[in-house]
N, C-alpha and C positions, 0 to 999 in steps of 0.2 A: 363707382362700386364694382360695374364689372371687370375697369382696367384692371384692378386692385387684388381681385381674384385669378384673374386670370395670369397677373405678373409673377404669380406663386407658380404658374405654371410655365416656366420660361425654358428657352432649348436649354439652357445650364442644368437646372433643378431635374430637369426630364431624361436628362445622362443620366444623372446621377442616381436618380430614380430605377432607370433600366437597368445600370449599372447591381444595383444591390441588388435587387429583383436576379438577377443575370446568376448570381455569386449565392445567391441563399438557394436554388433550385437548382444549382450543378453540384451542390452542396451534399444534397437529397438523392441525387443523380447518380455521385460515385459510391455513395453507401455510408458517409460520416455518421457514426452513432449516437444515437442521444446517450445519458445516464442511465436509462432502463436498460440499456442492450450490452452494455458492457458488462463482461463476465469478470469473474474474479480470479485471477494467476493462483492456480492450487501447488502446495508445495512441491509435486512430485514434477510438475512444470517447470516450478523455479531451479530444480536441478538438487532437491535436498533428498537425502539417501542418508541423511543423520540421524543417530542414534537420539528417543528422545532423553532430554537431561547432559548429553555430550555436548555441554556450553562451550569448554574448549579446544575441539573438535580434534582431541587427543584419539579416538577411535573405542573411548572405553569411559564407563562414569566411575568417576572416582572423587576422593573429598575438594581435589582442586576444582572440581566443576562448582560445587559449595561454595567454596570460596569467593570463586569467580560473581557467582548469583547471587551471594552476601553483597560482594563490594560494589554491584549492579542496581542492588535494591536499595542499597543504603547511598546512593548517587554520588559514589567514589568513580565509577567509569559508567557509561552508554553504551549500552548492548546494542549491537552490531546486529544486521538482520541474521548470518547464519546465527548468531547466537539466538534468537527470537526465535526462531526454526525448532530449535534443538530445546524450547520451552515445556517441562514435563510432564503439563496439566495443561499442553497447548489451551490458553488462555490468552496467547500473544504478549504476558507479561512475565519479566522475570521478582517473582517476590521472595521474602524468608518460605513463604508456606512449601516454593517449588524445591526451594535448601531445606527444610525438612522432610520432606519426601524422599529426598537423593537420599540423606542422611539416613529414616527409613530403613529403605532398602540397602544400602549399602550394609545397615547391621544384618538383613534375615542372613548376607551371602555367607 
């Protein structure tokens, strides 16, 4: 009985042991983050300076940005993250409702 327990604890198993032990507490040591500590990259980080609604990042909103977020929403292409950026109801998605709003505004100018 006791050999049996104690063979679980053999020089191999006991490396290997230290080993992990070793690796999960220098782990802790250089500062690796859990989930909770990790902050979230804000647009002005990721380097966007874009207009919102400027989907094709022409410098100006116009009907092609429309178009662009029609053919986006309707799963003709994948919006590209500037394009997600440039989203006009920042909601991270590009849909009709965001092509109506361009549209919208584009009549009051």
């Amino acid at each position: 009985m006791y050999t049996k327990f104690f063979s679980i604890f053999s020089r191999r198993n006991s490396r290997v042991l230290a080993l992990g032990t070793a690796c999960v507490v220098s782990s802790f040591a250089i500062g690796i983050q859990s989930v909770g500590e990790v902050q979230p990259v804000t647009l002005i980080e990721a380097g966007s300076i874009q207009e919102q609604g400027d989907v094709d990042g022409s410098g100006s909103v116009d009907i092609q940005d429309v178009i662009d977020i029609l053919e986006i929403a309707q799963g003709y292409e994948v919006a590209t993250p500037a394009q997600l950026r440039a989203d006009p109801n920042s909601d991270g998605q590009l849909t009709v409702a965001d092509a109506l709003s361009i549209l919208e505004t584009l009549s009051l100018r």
